[in-house]
C-alpha positions, -999 to +999 in steps of 0.1 A: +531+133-252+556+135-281+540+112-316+555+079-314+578+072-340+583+033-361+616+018-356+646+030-380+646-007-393+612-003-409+606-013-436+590+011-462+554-001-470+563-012-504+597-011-525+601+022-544+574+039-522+583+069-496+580+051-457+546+054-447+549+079-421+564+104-444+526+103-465+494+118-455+470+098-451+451+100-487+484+090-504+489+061-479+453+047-486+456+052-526+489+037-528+475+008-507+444+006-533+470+003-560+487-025-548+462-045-541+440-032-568+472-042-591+469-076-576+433-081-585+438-070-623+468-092-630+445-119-615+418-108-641+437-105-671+456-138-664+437-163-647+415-194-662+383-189-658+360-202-627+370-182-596+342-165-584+346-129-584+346-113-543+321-097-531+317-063-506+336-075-474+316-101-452+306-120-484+327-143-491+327-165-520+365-184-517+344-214-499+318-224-529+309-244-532+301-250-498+298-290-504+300-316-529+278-305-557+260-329-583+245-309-608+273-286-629+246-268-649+208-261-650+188-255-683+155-242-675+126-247-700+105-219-682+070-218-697+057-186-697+022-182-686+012-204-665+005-244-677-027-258-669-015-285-645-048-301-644-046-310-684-013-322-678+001-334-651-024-338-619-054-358-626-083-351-611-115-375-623-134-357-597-137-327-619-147-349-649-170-361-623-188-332-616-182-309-643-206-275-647-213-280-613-202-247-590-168-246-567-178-259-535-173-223-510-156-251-483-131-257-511-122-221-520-121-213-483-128-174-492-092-168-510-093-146-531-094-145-572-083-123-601-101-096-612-112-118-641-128-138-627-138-124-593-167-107-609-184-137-625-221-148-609-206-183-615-176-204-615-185-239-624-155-263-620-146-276-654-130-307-657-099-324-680-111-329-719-079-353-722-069-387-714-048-392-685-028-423-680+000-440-657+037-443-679+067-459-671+080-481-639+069-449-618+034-452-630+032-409-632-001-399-644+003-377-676-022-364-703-022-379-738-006-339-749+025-354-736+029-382-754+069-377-757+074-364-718+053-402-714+082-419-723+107-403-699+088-406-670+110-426-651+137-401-656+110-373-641+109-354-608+075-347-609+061-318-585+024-315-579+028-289-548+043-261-558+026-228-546+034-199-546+015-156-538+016-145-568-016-145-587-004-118-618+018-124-648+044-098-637+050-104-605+049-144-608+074-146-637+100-124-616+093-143-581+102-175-599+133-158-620+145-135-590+127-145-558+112-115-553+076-103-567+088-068-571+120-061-597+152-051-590+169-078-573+190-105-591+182-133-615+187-170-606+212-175-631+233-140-618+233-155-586+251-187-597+267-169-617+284-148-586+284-176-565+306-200-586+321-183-617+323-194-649+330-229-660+350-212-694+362-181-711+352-180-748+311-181-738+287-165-709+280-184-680+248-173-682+231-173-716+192-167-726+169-181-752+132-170-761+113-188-785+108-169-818+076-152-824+055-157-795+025-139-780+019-137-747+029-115-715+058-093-725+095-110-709+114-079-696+154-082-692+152-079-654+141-114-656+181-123-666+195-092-652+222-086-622+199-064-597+222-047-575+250-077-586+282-065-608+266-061-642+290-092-654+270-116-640+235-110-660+223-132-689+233-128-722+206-133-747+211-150-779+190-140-807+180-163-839+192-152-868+229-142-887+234-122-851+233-143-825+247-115-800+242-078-813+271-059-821+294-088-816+306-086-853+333-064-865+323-037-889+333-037-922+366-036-930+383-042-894+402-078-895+405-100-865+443-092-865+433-056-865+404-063-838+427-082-817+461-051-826+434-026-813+420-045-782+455-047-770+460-011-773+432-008-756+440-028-732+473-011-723+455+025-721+428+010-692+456-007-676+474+032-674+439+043-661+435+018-637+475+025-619+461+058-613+426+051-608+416+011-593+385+015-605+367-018-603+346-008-632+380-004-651+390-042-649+354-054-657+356-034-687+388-050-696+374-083-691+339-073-710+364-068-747+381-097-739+350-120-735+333-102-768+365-108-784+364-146-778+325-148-782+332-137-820+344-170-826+326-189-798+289-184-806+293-188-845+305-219-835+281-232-810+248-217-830+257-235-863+236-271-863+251-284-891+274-302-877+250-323-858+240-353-875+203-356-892+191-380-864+198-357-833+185-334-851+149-349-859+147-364-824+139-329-813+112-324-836+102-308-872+107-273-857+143-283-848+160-265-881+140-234-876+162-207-857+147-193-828+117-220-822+114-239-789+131-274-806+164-256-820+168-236-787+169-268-767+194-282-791+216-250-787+208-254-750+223-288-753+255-278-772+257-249-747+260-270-720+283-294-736+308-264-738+307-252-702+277-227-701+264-231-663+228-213-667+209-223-697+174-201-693+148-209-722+115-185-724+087-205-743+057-176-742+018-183-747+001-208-718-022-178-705-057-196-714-082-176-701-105-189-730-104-217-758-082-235-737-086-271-754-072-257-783-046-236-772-031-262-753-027-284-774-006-259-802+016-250-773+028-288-761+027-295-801+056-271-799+071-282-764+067-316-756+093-337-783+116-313-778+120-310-741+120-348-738+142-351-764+168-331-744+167-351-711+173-381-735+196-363-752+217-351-724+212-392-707+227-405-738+253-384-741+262-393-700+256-359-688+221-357-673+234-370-638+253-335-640+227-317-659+194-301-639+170-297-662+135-281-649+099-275-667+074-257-652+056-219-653+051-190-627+016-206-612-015-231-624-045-224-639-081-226-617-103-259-614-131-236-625-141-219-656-132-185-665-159-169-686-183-190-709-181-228-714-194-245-738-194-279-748-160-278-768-141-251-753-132-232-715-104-207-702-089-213-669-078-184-647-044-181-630-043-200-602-012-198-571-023-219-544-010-250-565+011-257-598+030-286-612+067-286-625+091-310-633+129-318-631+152-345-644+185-352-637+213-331-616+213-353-585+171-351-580+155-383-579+140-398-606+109-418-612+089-403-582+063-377-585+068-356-550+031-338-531-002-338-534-036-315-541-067-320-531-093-340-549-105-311-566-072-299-576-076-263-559-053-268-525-020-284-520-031-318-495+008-327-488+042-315-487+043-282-506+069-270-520+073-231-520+092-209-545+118-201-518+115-240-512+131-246-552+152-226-551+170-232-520+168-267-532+185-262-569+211-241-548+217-270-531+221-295-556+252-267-568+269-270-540+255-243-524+238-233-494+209-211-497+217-192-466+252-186-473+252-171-506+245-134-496+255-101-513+255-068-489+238-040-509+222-008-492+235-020-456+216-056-458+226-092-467+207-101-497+204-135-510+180-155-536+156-171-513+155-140-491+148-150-452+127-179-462+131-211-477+142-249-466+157-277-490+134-302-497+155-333-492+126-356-504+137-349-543+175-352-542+188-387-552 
């Protein structure tokens, strides 16, 4: 049977092109690419920001968010190493109570523990040296190291339930940055990132800030990184210092003009590349000197304090004009978010107290607590926390029991999964309320637990997003952030 031939009237498949049926078939599908590849670039180069960028066919993004969001932006205040809950935040006189005296087996229920302290002959619970007491109309029970968080407990989302498997540094820091114990896969802030574009086009969407000079467990860039997401959408970290962004500043000699004369050179020669080639990685590379273009005059801008006046600035705390500590990252956070930036993610290293605990404690809120509850009053002065999630908290707890010796001034605590406490404030959570329940001795969650999987399907939601719809196809599976698991827990939104 003779090849059927299209009509005479065709139409050729676009103006200036052969008819399709005098191409072979790689010419066809190239010249196809182009078009549409052409499309996508002229998009790129001149489009506002704040369309999400597609993903691999089947995901996609044109319908985020999926409902009516309430928070815009998230700054998390993530402190790395694991808080002791129970000298903060869940009060336990029981442990006061019977202090010395060993972990009841019926309690521990054979789970397992670290290799740190699995070994010891004995594990006598220690109890709280601070003073707890109930703040604010909520009545939250806090510890007298919190003196500052005290006074904006009624603005507080207070979590006493979290849990989560991971009982090592590693893997807990990247479950709670990528939800997933093993690396590779996305950040948070990637994923919100990909979901819902950026809110501007002179700064990142998605910016990081660690606290100056800390010890601790080592923070590795897969914690802010894309995983298998286009490289565009990982965190940008922001150093203290004269460079704020390495290798942002032209070297000596080159002008802006020049810069800009140069770039749009440059420009011209990808955009040659790309109409023979539509690379992908050709118009993110266009867009990549664009964006460092604009961020030479963005982020000298938004990293210079002095134009905030004296007061702000002292609200936050004595540390507050020292570049790089936890009180001037949570003012840049503030003027970040002010200026579009969607993911705010501050590290604050050093809560692993595995010994001397009373004292080490009390350095690190010294250095956390103004300043974090000077940005949710901050942010609610300035009529943007109902837009604004902020969220405090670590990668697990810290044990009921001591960790080697105790004496009568001093104990370590060892890491501790089955139950943590966090915080959040504002964004369209409800405020005042402090949400689940551990046991009397602090070692079990009693009452609605909240899971990793359980946050994050929950902050996702408070973007406008649902959790099980945000997927990205890599390696012939639908990924997402909360994996196959996690449920919104409805009790914390406003």
């Amino acid at each position: 049977m003779p090849a059927m031939s299209p009509p005479l009237s065709s139409p050729p498949l676009c103006t200036g092109y052969a008819p399709w049926f005098s191409m072979s078939r790689r010419e066809c599908l190239n010249r196809l690419a182009l078009g549409l590849g052409g499309i996508a670039l002229a998009d790129l180069l001149g489009s506002k920001a704040g369309a999400a960028t597609p993903g691999p066919a089947g995901d996609v993004l044109a319908g985020l968010p999926h409902f009516a969001p309430k928070a815009k932006r998230i700054i998390y205040l993530f402190q790395s190493g694991g808080p002791s809950q129970l000298d903060l935040y869940d009060y336990k006189p029981l442990l006061n109570q019977r202090h010395g005296e060993q972990l009841p087996a019926s309690v521990r229920g054979g789970q397992r523990l670290t290799g740190m302290s699995g070994n010891q002959s004995s594990i006598p619970l220690a109890g709280s040296p601070f003073k707890f007491s109930q703040h604010g109309r909520s009545g939250a029970w806090l510890s007298d190291l919190l003196p500052h968080t005290a006074k904006i407990a009624d603005d507080l989302c207070i979590i006493r339930s979290m849990h989560t498997e991971s009982i090592n540094h590693g893997p807990g820091v990247t479950f709670m940055q990528t939800g997933s114990q093993i690396p590779g896969r996305p950040s948070f802030g990637s994923w919100l990132d990909y979901g819902l574009g950026s809110a501007n086009e002179n700064l990142p969407s998605f910016v990081v800030l660690i606290t100056k000079d800390k010890k601790g467990q080592p923070l590795m860039s897969h914690l802010w990184g894309a995983g298998f997401l286009p490289a565009k959408h990982q965190g940008v970290r922001f150093r203290s210092g004269p460079d704020p962004v390495l290798y942002l500043g032209n070297p000596a000699g080159v002008s802006t003009e020049n810069r800009r004369l140069a770039l749009d050179r440059l420009r011209e020669l990808h955009e040659h590349q790309f109409a023979g080639t539509p690379d992908a990685e050709i118009s993110a590379r266009i867009a990549n000197y664009e964006m460092a273009f604009n961020l030479q005059t963005s982020v000298p801008e938004v990293t210079d304090l002095k134009d905030e006046p004296a007061h702000v600035v002292d609200a936050y705390g004595p540390d507050a004009r020292q570049p790089g500590s936890f009180a001037a990252n949570c003012l840049l956070a503030r003027r970040l978010a002010e200026r579009g930036v969607k993911f705010i993610q501050l590290y604050h290293q050093d809560w692993d107290h595995h010994g001397g605990l009373p004292g080490a404690i009390k350095r690190e809120c010294l250095q956390t607590d103004q300043a974090a509850a000077a940005l949710v009053a901050d942010l609610k002065a300035r009529g943007m926390l109902a837009d604004t999630l902020v969220v405090w908290g670590g990668e697990f707890g810290r044990t009921n029991y001591c960790q080697g010796q105790m004496t009568a001034t001093s104990f370590g605590r060892d890491h501790h999964p089955r139950c943590f406490s966090i915080w959040m404030a504002g964004g369209g959570v409800k405020p005042g309320v402090t949400h689940g329940e551990t046991d009397e001795y602090g070692y079990n969650v009693a009452s609605d637990g909240v899971h990793i999987h359980d946050l994050h399907a929950t902050i996702l939601h408070l973007f406008g997003v649902d959790h099980e719809r945000l997927t990205y196809k890599f390696q012939g599976r639908r990924y997402r952030l909360t994996d196959v698991h996690g449920h919104v827990v409805k009790a914390l939104l406003a």
